[in-house]
C-alpha positions as CSV (number, residue, x, y, z in Angstrom):
1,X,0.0,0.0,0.0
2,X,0.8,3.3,-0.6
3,X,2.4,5.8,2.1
4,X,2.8,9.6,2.3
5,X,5.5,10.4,5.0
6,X,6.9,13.4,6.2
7,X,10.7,13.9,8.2
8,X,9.2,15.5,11.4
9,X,7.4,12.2,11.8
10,X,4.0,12.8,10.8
11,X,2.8,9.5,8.8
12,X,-0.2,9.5,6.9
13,X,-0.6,5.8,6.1
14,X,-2.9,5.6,2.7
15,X,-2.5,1.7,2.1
16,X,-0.2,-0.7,2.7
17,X,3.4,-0.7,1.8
18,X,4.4,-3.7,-0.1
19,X,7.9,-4.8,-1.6
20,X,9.2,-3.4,-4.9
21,X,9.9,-5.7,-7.9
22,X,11.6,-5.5,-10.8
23,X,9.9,-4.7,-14.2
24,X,11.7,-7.0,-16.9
25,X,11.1,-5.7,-20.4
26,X,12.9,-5.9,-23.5
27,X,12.5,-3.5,-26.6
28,X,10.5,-4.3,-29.8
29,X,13.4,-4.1,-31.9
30,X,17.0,-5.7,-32.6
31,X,19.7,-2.9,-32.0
32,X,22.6,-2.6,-34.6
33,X,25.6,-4.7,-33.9
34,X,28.9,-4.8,-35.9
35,X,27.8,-8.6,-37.0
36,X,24.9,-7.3,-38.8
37,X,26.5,-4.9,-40.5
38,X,28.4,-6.9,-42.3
39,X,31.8,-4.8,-42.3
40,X,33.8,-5.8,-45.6
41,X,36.8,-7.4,-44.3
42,X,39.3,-4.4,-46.2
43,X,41.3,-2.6,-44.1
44,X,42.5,1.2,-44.5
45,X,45.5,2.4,-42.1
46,X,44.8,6.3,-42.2
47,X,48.7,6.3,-41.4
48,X,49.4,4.7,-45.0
49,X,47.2,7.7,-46.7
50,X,49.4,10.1,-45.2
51,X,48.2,11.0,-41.5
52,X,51.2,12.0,-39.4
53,X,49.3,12.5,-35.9
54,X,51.3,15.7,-35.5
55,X,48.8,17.9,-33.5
56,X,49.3,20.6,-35.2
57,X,48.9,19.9,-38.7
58,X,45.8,18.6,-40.7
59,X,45.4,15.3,-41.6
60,X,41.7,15.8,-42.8
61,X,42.9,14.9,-46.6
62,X,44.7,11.8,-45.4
63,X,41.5,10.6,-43.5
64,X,39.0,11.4,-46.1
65,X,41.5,9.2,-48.5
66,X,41.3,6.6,-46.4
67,X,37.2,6.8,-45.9
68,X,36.6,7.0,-49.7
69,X,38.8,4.3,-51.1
70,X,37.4,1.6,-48.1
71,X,33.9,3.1,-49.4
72,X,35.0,2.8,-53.6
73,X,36.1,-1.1,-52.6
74,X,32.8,-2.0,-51.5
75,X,33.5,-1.0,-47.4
76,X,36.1,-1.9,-45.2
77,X,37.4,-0.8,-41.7
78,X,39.1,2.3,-41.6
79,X,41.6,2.6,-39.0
80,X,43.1,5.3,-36.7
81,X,46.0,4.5,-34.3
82,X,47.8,5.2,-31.4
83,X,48.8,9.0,-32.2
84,X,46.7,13.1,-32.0
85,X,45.0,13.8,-35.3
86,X,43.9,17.0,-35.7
87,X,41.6,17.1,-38.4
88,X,39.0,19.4,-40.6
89,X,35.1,18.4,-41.1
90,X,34.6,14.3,-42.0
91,X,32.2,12.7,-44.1
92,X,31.5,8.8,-43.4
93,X,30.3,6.9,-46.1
94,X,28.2,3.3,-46.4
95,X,29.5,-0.4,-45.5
96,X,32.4,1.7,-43.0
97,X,33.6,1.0,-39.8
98,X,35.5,3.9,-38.4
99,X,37.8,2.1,-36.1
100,X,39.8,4.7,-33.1
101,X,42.1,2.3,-31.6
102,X,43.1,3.0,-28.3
103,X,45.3,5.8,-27.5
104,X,43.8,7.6,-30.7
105,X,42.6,11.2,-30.0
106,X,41.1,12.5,-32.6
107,X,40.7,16.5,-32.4
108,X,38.2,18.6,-34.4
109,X,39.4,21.8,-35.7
110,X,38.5,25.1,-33.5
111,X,38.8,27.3,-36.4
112,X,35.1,28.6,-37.3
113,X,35.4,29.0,-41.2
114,X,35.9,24.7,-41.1
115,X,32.3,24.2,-39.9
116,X,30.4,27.0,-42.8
117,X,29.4,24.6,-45.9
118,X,31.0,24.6,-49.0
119,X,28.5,24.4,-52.1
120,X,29.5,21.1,-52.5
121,X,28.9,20.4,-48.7
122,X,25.5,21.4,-48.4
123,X,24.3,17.9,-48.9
124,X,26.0,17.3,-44.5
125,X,24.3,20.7,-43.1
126,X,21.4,20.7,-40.9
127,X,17.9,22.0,-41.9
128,X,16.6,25.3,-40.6
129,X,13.2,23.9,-40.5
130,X,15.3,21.5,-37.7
131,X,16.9,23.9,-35.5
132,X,17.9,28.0,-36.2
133,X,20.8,28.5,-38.6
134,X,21.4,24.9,-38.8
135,X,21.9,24.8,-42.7
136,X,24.7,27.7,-41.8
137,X,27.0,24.5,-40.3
138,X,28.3,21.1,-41.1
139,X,29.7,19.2,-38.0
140,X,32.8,17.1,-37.4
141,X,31.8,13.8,-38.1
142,X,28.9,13.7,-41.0
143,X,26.8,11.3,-42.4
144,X,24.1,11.9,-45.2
145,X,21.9,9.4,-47.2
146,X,24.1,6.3,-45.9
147,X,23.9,2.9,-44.5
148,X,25.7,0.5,-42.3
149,X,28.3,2.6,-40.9
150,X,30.0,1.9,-37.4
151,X,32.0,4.3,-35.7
152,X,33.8,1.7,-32.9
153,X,37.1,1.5,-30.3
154,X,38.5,2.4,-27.2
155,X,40.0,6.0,-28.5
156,X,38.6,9.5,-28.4
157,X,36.8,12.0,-30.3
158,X,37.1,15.3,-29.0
159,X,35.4,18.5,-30.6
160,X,37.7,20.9,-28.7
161,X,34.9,23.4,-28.2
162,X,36.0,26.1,-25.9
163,X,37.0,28.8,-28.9
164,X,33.6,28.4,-30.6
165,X,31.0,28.5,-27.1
166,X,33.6,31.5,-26.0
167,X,32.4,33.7,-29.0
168,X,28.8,32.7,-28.2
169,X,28.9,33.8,-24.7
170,X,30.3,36.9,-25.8
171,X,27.3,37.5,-28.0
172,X,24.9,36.2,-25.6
173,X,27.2,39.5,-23.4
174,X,26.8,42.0,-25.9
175,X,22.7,41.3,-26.6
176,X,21.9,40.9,-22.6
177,X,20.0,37.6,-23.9
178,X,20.4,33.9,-25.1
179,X,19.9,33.2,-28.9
180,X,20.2,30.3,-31.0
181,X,23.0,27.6,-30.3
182,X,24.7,29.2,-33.4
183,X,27.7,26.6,-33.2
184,X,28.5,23.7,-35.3
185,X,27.3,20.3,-33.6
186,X,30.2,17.3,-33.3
187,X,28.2,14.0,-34.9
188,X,25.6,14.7,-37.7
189,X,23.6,12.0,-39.1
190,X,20.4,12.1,-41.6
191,X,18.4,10.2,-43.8
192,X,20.4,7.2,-42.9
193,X,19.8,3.6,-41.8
194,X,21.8,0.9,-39.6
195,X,24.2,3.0,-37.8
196,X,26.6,1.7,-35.0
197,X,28.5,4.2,-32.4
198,X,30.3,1.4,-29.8
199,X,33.2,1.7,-27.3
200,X,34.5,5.8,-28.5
201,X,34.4,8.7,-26.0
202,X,33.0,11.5,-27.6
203,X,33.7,15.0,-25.5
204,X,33.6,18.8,-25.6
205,X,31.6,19.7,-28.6
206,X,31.5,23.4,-29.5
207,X,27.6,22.2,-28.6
208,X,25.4,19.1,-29.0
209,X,27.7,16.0,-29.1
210,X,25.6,13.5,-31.1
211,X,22.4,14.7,-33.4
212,X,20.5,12.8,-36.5
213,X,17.7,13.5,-38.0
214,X,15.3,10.9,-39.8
215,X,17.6,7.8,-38.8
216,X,16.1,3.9,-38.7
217,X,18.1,1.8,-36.5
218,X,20.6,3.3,-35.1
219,X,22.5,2.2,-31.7
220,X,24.7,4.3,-29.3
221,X,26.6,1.7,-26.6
222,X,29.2,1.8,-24.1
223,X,30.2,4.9,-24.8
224,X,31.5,7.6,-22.6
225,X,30.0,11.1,-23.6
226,X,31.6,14.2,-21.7
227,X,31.6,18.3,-21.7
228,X,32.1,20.5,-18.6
229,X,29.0,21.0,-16.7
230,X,28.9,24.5,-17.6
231,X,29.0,24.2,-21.2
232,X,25.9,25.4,-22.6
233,X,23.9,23.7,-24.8
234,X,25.8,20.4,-25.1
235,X,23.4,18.0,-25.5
236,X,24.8,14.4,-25.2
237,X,22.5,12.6,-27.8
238,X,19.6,14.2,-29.1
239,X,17.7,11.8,-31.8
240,X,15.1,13.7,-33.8
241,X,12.4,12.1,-36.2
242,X,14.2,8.9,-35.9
243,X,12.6,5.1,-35.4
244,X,14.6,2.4,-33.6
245,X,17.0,4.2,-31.5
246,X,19.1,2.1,-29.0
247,X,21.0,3.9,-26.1
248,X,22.3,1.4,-24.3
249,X,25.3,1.4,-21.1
250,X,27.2,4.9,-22.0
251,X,27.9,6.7,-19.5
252,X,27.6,10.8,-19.9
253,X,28.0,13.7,-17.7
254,X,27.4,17.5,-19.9
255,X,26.2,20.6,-19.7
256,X,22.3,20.2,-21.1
257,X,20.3,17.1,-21.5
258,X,22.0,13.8,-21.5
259,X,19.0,12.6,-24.4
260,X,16.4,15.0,-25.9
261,X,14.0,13.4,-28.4
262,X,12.3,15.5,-30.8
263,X,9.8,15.4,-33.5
264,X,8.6,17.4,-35.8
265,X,7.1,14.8,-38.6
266,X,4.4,13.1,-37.9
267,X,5.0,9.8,-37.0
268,X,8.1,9.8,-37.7
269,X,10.0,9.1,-33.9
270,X,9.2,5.9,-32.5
271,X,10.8,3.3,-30.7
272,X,13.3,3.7,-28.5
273,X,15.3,1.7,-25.9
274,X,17.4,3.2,-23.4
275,X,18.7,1.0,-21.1
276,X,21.8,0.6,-18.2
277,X,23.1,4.0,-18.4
278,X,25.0,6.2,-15.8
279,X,23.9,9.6,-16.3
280,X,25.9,11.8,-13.9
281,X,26.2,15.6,-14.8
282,X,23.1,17.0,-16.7
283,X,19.4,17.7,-17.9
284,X,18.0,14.8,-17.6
285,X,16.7,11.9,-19.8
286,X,14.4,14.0,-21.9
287,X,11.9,14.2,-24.6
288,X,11.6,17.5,-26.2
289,X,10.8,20.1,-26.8
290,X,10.3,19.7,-29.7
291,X,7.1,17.2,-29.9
292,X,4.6,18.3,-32.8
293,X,5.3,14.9,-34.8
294,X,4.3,12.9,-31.3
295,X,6.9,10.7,-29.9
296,X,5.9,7.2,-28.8
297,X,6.9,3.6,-27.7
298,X,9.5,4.6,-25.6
299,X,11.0,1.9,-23.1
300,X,13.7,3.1,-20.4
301,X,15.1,1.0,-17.7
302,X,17.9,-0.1,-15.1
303,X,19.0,3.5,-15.8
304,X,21.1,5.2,-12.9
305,X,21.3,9.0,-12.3
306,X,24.1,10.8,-10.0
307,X,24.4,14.8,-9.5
308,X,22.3,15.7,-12.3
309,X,20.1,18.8,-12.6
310,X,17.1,16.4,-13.7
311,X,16.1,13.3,-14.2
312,X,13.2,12.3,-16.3
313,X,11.8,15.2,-18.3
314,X,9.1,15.3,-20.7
315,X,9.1,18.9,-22.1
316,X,7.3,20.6,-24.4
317,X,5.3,24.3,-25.1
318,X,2.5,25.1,-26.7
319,X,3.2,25.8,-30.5
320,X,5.6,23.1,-30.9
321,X,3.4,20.5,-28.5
322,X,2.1,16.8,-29.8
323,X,1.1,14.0,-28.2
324,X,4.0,11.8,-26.2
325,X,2.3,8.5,-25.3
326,X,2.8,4.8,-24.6
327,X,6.4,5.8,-22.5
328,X,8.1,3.7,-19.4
329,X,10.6,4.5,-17.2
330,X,11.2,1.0,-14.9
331,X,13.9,0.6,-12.2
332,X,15.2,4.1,-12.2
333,X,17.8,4.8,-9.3
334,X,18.6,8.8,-8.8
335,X,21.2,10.2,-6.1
336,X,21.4,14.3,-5.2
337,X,19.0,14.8,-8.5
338,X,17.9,18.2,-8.1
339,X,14.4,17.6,-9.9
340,X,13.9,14.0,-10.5
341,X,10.5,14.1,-12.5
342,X,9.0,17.3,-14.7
343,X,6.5,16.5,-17.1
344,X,5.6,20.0,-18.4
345,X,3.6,21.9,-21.3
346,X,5.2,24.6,-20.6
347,X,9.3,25.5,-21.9
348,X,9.7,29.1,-21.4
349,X,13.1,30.7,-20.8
350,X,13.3,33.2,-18.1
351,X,14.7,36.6,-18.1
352,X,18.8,36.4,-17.6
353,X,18.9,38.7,-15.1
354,X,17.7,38.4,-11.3
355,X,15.8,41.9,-11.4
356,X,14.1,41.0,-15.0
357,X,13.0,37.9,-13.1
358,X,11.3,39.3,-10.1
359,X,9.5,41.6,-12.3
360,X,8.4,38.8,-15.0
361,X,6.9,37.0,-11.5
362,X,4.9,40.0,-10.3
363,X,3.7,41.6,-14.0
364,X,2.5,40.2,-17.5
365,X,1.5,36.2,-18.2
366,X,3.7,34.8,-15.4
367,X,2.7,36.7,-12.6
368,X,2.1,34.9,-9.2
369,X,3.7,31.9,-11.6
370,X,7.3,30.2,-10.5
371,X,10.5,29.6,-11.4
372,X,12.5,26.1,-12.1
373,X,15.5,26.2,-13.5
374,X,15.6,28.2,-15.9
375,X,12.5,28.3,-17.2
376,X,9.1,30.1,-16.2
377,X,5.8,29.2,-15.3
378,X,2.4,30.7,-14.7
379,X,0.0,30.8,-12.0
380,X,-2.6,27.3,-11.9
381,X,-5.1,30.7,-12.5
382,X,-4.0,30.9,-16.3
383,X,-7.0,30.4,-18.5
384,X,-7.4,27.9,-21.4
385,X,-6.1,28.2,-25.0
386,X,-7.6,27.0,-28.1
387,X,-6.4,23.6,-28.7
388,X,-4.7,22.7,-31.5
389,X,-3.3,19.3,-32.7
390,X,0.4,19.0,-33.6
391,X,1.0,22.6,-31.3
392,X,-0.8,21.8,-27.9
393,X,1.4,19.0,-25.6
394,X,-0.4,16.1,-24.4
395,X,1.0,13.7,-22.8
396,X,-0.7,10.2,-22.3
397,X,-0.1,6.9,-20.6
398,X,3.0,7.4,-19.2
399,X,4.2,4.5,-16.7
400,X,6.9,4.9,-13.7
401,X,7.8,1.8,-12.3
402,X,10.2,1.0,-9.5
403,X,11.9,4.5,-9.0
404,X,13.8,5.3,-6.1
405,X,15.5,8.8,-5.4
406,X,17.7,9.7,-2.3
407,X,20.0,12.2,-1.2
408,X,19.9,16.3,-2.0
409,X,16.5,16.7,-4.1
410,X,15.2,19.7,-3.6
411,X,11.5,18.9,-5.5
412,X,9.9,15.6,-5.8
413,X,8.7,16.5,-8.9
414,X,6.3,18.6,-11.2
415,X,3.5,17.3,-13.6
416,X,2.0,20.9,-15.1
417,X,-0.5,20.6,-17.8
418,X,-2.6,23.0,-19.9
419,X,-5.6,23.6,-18.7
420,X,-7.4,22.8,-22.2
421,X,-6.0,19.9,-22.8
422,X,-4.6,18.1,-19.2
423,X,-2.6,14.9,-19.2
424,X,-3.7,11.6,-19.0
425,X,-2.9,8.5,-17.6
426,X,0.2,9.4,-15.4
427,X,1.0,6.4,-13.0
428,X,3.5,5.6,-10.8
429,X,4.1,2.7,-9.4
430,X,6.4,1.1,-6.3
431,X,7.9,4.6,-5.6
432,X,10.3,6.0,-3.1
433,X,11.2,9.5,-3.1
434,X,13.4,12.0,-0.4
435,X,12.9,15.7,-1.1
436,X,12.9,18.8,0.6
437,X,9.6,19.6,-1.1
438,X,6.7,17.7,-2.6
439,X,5.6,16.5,-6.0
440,X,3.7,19.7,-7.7
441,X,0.6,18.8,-9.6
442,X,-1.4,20.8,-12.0
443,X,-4.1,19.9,-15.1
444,X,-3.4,16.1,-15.1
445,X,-4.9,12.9,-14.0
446,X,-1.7,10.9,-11.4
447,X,-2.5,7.5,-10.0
448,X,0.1,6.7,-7.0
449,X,0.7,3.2,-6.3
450,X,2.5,1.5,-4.0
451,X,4.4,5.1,-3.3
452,X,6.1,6.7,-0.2
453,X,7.4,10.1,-0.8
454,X,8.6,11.5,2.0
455,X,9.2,15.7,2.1
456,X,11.0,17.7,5.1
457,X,8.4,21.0,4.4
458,X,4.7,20.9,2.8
459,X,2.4,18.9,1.5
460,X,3.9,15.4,0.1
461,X,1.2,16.0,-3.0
462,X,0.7,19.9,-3.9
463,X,-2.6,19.9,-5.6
464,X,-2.9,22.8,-7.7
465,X,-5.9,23.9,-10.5
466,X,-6.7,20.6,-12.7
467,X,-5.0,18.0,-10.4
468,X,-6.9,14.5,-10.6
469,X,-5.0,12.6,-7.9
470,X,-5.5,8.8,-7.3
471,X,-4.2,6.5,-5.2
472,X,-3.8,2.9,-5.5
């Protein structure tokens, strides 16, 4: 049965407490494994193309060299050894395995004018309709309109980012606000199919570390993805309008969401599998915001957080809302999370400054609303909106199982809804949360069961406008 406890040693016993199990599940897909791809047994030494693994000179031609004529020969393994590459913009190509043998650092060049397409390169930018100014930049690694490539080993890929987030912080300065994340991203995929990423650590993009866009099958294990906790806007893996997605025992501390799934076709993001991953530093395990396409079919489990901003976020605002549905999260441990749980229809930024904030609280759409993070939320009062499909979030059938939080959490959670279209279906289920404060509910239907939350100040359960609470 289900128990509501607070610290000072008030108990409210609402049923009875019974032992937690573990959810087994497995996904609905196979993920990509170097066996199924099929690797041609050719082998291309990027050393006999001409790399010299100086560090200060370019050995983008010999790499490219040794990319194309492994592609030309049907596929083959392309190999990097021991040695620091630095290198220009790459472009993978089908039937590849990009092999980084251990001890291989690979370094992406910091110099701007490397990332702005070429005529010719066009085909490896990003889409505006995708993200602001994305067809402005190419990334490091690219792939376009390709199959079966792997990118494998025990060496490292680092974007060297510093130079590039430096100049955008010095905008961000100048305007007194945040703008687009104009900076080249580190791993680019589209329109591709059966994609590997196994073994590599991947760290300090100029911004997001890993993005692709319309992918099938693609699968990201043991890796190790990493960025300073204060770089801005360095998403670890963010798969948009992609089907059969695989993230699997990487472990990944950054500076913005550890995954962030977004869709803007319809139908077009759909099964995932995200399983046995530590995620330390970071945003959370997110979908969104992007969600006008709907995202569903997502299974999460046996996934570990540790000193992260968030945990599990669903995210999304009106205007760019869908429906997210059919989603589970089972046997989910998080120590000294901040926020564990936000399921919101609401992603506003907040002011920058602490003055522009206070006043954004008191005046205008927000007032008597709150702050988390750094976003911005009105007061339960707001009124309805029209609804519109493919614009308004709704967010249905979504399944906690088995989730245990401890340590420093300062909220047990928020679900926030719209008021013209609430959430449904939002259950939780053998559930033990320590907070300072309680979980924050507004325009959704919850059912708690088999729960215990246990708060230090309030309410366990803050009901506000719209809150259909039910407990199992």
């Amino acid at each position: 049965m289900y128990q509501l406890t607070i610290k000072n040693g008030l108990s409210i016993s609402l049923l009875t407490l019974t032992a937690s199990f573990t959810v087994l599940a497995s996904p609905s897909f196979s993920p990509v494994t170097l066996d199924k791809l099929n690797i041609a047994s050719k082998q291309c030494n990027i050393r006999d193309y001409g790399a010299e693994a100086t560090g200060i000179w370019y050995d983008t031609k010999a790499f490219q060299a040794a990319i194309d004529d492994c592609a030309q020969s049907g596929g083959g393994k392309v190999i990097v050894p021991a040695g620091y590459y630095l290198s220009e913009p790459l472009f993978l190509k089908s039937n590849i395995e990009f092999h980084l043998e251990k001890g291989a650092v690979l370094q992406a060049a910091a110099e701007e004018r490397a990332y702005h397409p070429t005529e010719e390169q066009q085909k490896w930018s990003g889409s505006s309709k995708l993200w602001p100014l994305a067809d402005k930049w190419i990334a490091f690694i690219n792939i376009a309109e390709e199959k079966n490539v792997a990118i494998t080993g025990e060496g490292i890929i680092d974007g060297q980012g510093s130079t590039l987030l430096e100049k955008y912080r010095a905008a961000t300065r100048k305007a007194g606000k945040k703008g687009p994340t104009n900076r080249p991203r580190l791993l680019f995929f589209k329109d591709a199919s059966n994609i590997l990423i196994e073994g590599v650590t991947i760290q300090n993009s100029p911004s997001f570390h890993i993005v692709f866009n319309n992918v099938e099958d693609i699968t990201i294990n043991k890796t190790t993805i990493f960025a300073p906790a204060w770089w801005q806007n360095t998403d670890a893996i963010d798969p948009m309008n992609s089907r059969r997605v695989s993230i699997t025992k990487n472990n990944i501390s950054v500076g913005d969401d550890h995954v962030a799934i977004k869709s803007t076709i319809s139908n077009h993001s759909h099964d995932f599998y995200i399983a046995d991953n530590n995620f330390m530093l970071g945003r959370g395990l997110s979908i969104g915001s992007e969600t006008n396409g709907g995202v569903s079919n997502l299974m999460a489990e046996n996934n570990t957080f540790t000193d992260a901003m968030y945990g599990i976020r669903i995210k999304s605002p009106r205007g760019k809302g869908g429906e997210v549905k059919d989603i589970q999260y089972n046997n989910t441990t998080m120590i000294n999370v901040k926020t564990p749980i936000v399921l919101s229809a609401y992603y506003k930024g907040a002011p920058t400054t602490k003055d522009a904030r206070i006043k954004a609280l008191q005046t205008g759409e927000f007032a008597g609303g709150f702050m988390l993070g750094d976003q911005i939320y009105p007061a339960d009062s707001e009124q309805p909106k029209a609804y519109k499909e493919g614009e308004t979030p709704y967010f249905n059938n979504i399944n906690f199982n088995n989730l245990t939080v401890k340590g420093n959490t300062n909220y047990a959670g928020f679900i926030i809804g719209t008021p013209e279209k609430p959430f449904n279906q939002i259950k939780f289920s053998n559930i033990n949360i320590e907070a300072e404060n309680g979980f924050k509910v507004r325009n959704a239907s919850v059912e708690f069961s088999k729960t215990e939350i246990k708060v230090e100040k309030g309410p366990e359960v803050i009901k506000e406008k719209g809150s259909q609470i039910t407990n199992q």
